[in-house]
C-alpha positions as CSV (number, residue, x, y, z in Angstrom):
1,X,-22.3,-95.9,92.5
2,X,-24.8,-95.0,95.6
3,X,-27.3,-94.0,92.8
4,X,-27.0,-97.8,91.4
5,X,-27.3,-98.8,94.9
6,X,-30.2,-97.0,95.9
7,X,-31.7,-97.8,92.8
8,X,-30.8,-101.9,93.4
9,X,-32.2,-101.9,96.7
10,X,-35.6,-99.9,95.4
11,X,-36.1,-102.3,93.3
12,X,-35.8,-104.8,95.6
13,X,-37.6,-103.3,97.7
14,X,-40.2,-102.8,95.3
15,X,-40.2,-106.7,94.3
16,X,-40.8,-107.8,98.3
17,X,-43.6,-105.2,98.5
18,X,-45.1,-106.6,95.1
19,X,-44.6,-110.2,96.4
20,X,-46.2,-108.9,100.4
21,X,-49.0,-107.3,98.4
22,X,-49.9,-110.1,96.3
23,X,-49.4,-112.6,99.4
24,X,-52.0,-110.4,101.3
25,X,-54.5,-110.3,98.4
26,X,-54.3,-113.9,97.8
27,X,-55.5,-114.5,101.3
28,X,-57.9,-111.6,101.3
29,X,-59.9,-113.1,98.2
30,X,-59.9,-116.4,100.1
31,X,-61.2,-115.2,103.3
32,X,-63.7,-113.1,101.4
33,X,-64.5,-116.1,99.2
34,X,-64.9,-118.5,102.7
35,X,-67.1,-115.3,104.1
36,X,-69.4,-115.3,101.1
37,X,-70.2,-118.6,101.0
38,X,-70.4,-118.5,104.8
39,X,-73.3,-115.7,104.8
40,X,-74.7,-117.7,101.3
41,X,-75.4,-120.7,103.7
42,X,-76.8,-118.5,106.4
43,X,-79.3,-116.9,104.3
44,X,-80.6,-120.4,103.0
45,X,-81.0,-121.3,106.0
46,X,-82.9,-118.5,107.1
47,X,-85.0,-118.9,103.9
48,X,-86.1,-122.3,104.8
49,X,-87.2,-120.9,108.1
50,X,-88.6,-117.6,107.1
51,X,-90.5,-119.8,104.5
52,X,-91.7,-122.9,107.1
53,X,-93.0,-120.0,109.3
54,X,-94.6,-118.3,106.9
55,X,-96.7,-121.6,105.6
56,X,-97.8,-122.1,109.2
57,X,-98.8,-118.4,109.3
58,X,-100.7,-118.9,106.2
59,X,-102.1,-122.0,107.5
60,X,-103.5,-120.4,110.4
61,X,-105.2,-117.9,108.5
62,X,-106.9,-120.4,106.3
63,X,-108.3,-122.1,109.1
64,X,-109.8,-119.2,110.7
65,X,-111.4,-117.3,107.4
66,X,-112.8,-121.2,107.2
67,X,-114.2,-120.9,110.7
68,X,-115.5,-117.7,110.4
69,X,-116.7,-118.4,107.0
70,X,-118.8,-121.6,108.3
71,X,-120.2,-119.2,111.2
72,X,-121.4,-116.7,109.1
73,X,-122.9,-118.9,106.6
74,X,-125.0,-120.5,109.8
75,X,-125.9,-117.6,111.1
76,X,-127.1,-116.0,108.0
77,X,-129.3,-119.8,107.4
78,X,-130.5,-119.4,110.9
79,X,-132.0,-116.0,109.9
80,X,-133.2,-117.1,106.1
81,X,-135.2,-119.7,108.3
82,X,-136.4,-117.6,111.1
83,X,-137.3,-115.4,108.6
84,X,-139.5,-117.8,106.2
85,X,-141.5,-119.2,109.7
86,X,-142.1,-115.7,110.1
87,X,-143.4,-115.1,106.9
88,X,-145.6,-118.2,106.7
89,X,-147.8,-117.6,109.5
């Protein structure tokens, strides 16, 4: 008869266990679900901004290779022109 009980109250036992366990997963999933789309939103975010900065960046750049493009090419004219004067006289 303490055998049966034993074995009744295991079981029982066993069932609230099962029922804590499953509780505690359930909300485990959703707080990792919630966290996921948490750090999902975060890295968007720093997406867009990575990706604004680096067009600015980029734009920058362009700008001076222009600049120093145009300054080259004048410099290099000034000298093509120096250079035929020179050889005309």
């Amino acid at each position: 008869m303490l055998n049966q009980f034993d074995a009744a109250q295991s079981n029982g036992f066993q069932r609230t266990l099962e029922t804590h366990f499953q509780a505690f997963k359930s909300y485990l999933d959703q707080r990792l679900a919630e966290a996921d789309a948490k750090n999902e939103k975060r890295f968007a975010e720093a997406d867009v901004k990575m990706e604004r900065r680096l067009s600015e960046y980029h734009r920058a750049t362009l700008r001076w290779m222009f600049t120093f493009f145009i300054g080259t090419v004048l410099a290099l004219l000034g000298s093509v022109i120096t250079y035929l004067q020179i050889a005309v006289k």
